[in-house]
N, C-alpha and C positions, 0 to 999 in steps of 0.2 A: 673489502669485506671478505671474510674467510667463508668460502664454503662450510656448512656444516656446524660452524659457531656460534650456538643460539646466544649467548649472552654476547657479544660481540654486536651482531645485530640487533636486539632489543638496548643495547648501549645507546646505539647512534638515535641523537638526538635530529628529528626531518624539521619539527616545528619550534620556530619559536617565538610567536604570536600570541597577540591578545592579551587584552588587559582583564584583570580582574573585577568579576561585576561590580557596578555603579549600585549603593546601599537602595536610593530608589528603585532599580529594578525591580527588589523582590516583592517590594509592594505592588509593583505593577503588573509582577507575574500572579502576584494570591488577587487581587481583585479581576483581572483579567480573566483569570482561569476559571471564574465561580460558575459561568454558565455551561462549564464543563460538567460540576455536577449535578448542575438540574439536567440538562441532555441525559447522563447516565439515570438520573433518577426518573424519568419520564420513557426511556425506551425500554427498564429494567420493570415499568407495571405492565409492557407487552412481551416481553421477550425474557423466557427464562433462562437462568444463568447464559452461556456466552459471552462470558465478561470480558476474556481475550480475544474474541471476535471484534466486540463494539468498541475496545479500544485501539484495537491498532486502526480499525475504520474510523473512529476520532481523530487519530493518527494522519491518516490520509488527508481530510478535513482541513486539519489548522495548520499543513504542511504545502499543500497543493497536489500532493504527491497522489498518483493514480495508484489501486489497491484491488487486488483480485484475490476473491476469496474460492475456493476449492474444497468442495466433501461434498457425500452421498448425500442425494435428496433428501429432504424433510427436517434437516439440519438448524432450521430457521434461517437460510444466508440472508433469501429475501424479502422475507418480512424483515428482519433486523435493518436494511437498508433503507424500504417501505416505513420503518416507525420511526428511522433516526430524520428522514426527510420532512415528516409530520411535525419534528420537534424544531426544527426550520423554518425563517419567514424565507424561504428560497424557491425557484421553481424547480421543478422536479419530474423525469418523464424515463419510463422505464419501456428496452428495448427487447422483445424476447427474439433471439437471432435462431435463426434457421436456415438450411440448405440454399433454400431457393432465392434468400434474400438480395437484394440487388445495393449499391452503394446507396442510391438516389433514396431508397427506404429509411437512409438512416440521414443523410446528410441536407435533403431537401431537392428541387428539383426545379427546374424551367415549364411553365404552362401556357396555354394557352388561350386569352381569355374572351371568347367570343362577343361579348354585349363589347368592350371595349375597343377590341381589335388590333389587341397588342401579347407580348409573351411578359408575363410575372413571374417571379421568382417566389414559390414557396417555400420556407425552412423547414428544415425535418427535423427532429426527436432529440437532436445532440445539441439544439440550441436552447439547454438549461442546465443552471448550475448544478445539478444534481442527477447523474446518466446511469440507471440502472441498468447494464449491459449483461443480462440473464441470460445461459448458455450460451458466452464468446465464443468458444472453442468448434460452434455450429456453422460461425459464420465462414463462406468461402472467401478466397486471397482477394478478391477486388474490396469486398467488406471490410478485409483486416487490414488494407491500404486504407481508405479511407478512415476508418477509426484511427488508423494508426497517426495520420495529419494529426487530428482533430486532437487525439493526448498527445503529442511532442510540437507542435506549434501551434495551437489553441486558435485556430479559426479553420474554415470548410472553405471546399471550393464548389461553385454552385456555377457551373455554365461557365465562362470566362471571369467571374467574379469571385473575390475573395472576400469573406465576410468575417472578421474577429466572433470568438466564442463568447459566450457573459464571463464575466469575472466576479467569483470564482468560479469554476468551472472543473468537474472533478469527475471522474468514471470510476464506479464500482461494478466492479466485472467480477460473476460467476462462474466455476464448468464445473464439470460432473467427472471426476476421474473415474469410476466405473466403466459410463457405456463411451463405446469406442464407433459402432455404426454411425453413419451419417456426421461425423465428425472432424473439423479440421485443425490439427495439433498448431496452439500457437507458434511463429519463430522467434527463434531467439532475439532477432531482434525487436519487436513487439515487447517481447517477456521483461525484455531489458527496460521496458517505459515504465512498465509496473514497478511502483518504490516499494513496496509488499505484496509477498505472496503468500496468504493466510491459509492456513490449512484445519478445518473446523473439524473436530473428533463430535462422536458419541455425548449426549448429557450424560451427570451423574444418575445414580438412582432417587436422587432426590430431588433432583431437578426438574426428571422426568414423572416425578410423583406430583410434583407441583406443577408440571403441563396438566396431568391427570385431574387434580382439582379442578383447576382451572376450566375446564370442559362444563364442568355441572355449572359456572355459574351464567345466570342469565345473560347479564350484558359482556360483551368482551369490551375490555379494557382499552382506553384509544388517546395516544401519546398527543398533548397539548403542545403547543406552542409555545419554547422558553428562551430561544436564541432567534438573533438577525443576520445577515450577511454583513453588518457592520461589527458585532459580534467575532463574526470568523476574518476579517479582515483584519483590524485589530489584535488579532492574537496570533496572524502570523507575521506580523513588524515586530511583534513581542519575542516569538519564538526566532527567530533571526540573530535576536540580541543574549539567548541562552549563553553562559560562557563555559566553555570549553577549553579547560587547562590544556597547557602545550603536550604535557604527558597523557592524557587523556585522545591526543591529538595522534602522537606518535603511536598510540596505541589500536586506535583504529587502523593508520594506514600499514603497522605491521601485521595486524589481524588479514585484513586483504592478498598485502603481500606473500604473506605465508600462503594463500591459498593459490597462487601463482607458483612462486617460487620453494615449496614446502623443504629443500633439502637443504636450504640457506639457512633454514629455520629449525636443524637438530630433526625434521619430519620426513625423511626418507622412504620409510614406508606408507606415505600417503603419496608420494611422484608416483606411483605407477595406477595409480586411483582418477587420479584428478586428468584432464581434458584439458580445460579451459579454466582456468581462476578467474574472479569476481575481477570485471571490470572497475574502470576508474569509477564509474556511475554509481559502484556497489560503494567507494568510498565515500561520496557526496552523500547520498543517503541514506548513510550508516550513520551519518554527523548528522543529517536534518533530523533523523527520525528520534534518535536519542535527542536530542534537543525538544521536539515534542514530547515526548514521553517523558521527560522532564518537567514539562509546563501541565502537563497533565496531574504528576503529583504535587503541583504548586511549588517548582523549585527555581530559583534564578541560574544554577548550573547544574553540568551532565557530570555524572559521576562512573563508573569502570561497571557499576550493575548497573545503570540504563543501556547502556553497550549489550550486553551479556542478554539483556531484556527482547532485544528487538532486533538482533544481528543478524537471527536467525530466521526469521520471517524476510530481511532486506537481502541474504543473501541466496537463500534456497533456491532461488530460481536461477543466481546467478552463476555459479559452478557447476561443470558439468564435468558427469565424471564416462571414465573409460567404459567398453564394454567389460571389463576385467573386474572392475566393481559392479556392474549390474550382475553378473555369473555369480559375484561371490554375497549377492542381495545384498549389497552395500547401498544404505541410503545416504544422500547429502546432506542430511541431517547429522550424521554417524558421521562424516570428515569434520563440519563444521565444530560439532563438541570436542575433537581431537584436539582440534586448532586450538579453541578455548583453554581447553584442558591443559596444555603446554606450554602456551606462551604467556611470560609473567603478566602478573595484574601490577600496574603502576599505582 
C-alpha cells in the first residue's frame, strides 16, 4: 500500500462477504419494525422534539448496545429515558450516582437475616432491563468498576457469587458536560463500552413553544404501553440479518482506518490532530448501528447514508485527539467530517 495514495487504498477491496438479502427479509424487517413506530409515537406525546435523541436510544435498544447521552440539564435526557421505559413491558430502575456512592448501592449486597440466621444476598438496581444511570460521570473508580462488569459481561458479582444480568439488559447513562466539581471523568476504557455517545443540543423555538403550551394543559401527557421484550428480542435476530454490501463493508473499515492511519489516506493534515483512532470496537458498531438505523427506517440493507447517519455518535468518543488540536479548539467532530468529507462514498 502507498503511503499517501488515497485511491490506491480506497481500491483495496478487505471484504468480500455476504450474500444478498433473502426477498423475505424485508417483509420481516417492515412488520418487525411497526412497533418501532408506536414507541416513537407514544414517547413523542411526552417528549418534545428530540427526535435524534430518541432514536439513536432506539438504537441502543434493538442493538444491545450501551448509550450515553451528554448536555446541559433540562435537556429532557431523563424523562426521554423515563417515557421510553413506560412504552416497555420491561423492568426498569433508575440510578442517580454520586460522590459517596459505594459498588454494593448499585450492584446488590450480602445481609444478614436475623429471624433466620443466616446471610441473603440482596440485588441491587442493575438487575433490570432498563438502567437509568443519571449523572455517571459522579460516580467514583470502584463504581465505574463495577458498572463497568455489569456493561461488558452482563452479570454482577455479589460476595463470591456471580449472578447473570436479565436479558435484555441495556444502560442509558447521562453527564453533564458543564459542571466539573465533584466529578469523575469517565476512562477511556468504559467510554469504549458505550456503542453511542449522544450529544443533545438546545430545542428549536418551536419546540420550545410547544413545551410552553404544554404547561397550560391540565393533565400531563403519559406514554402507554406498546412494545414487549419479546418485541425487542425479535428485532435484534432481525437486525443481525441487515445486509451489508462488501463495498459498504470496505467502507466502514476505511472510514476507521483513516482515523488511525489519516496520511495513508491523502489526510496529512489530520496525523498531527489525532492521538488515538477509533478502535476495532468503533468498527463493530459502526456495522451494528447502521444496521439498526436501517431497521428503524424499515429497510432490509445498510446503505453509505446510514453510515454517514450514526458514525458520528459511534465514533466521538472514540478518537482522541492531541493537545495541539484542543489549543487550536479543534472538535472530534470537525476530524470525523474531514474523514467523511474525503474519503469516497462507494
Amino acid at each position: 500500500m502507498d503511503t499517501g495514495d488515497n485511491a490506491s487504498v480506497m481500491a483495496t477491496t478487505l471484504v468480500d462477504a455476504g450474500a444478498a438479502p433473502a426477498p423475505a427479509l424485508a417483509e420481516q424487517v417492515e412488520d418487525a419494525s411497526k412497533f418501532i413506530d408506536a414507541v416513537l409515537t407514544e414517547v413523542g406525546r411526552v417528549v418534545v422534539g428530540q427526535n435524534q435523541m430518541i432514536e439513536r436510544i432506539l438504537i441502543s435498544l434493538i442493538t444491545g448496545g450501551h448509550c450515553l447521552i451528554e448536555g446541559v440539564p433540562g435537556l429532557a435526557k431523563t424523562l426521554t429515558v423515563k417515557t421510553l421505559a413506560q412504552t416497555l413491558r420491561a423492568s426498569f430502575q433508575r440510578i442517580q450516582f454520586t460522590p459517596d456512592l459505594l459498588p454494593a448501592d448499585i450492584t446488590g449486597t450480602i445481609i444478614y437475616n436475623m429471624q433466620k440466621g443466616e446471610f441473603t444476598q440482596k440485588r441491587g438496581p442493575l438487575f433490570a432491563n432498563l438502567v437509568l444511570a443519571d449523572e455517571v460521570n459522579r460516580a467514583p473508580a470502584k463504581v465505574q468498576s463495577a458498572l463497568l462488569e455489569a456493561m461488558q459481561e452482563r452479570q454482577v458479582t455479589i460476595g463470591e457469587t456471580t449472578h447473570k444480568l436479565p436479558d435484555p439488559f441495556l444502560v442509558l447513562a447521562t453527564q453533564n458536560p458543564i459542571e466539573q466539581e465533584g466529578t469523575f471523568p469517565l476512562p477511556e476504557a468504559q467510554l469504549d463500552r458505550f456503542m453511542l455517545l449522544v450529544k443533545v443540543g438546545y430545542p428549536t423555538a418551536l419546540d420550545e413553544r410547544a413545551m410552553l403550551d404544554r404547561m397550560s394543559d391540565l393533565d400531563n401527557p403519559v406514554a402507554n404501553e406498546v412494545a414487549t421484550v419479546d418485541d425487542i428480542v425479535r428485532a435484534r435476530k432481525l437486525v443481525k440479518q441487515i445486509y451489508i454490501d462488501p463495498r459498504v463493508r470496505d467502507y466502514i473499515v476505511h472510514l476507521v482506518q483513516a482515523t488511525r492511519r489519516p496520511r495513508d489516506y491523502g489526510l496529512a493534515e489530520l496525523a498531527p490532530l489525532i492521538e488515538y483512532g477509533g478502535s476495532p470496537r468503533a468498527t463493530l458498531n459502526l456495522a451494528t448501528a447502521a444496521r439498526a438505523y436501517a431497521f428503524l427506517q424499515h429497510r432490509p440493507f445498510v446503505t453509505p447514508d446510514d453510515i454517514k447517519a450514526i458514525a458520528t455518535d459511534v465514533m466521538r468518543h472514540r478518537v482522541v485527539l492531541t493537545y495541539e488540536a484542543e489549543a487550536e479548539e479543534i472538535q472530534t467532530e470537525d476530524v470525523i467530517r474531514r474523514v467523511f468529507e474525503h474519503l469516497p462514498v462507494p
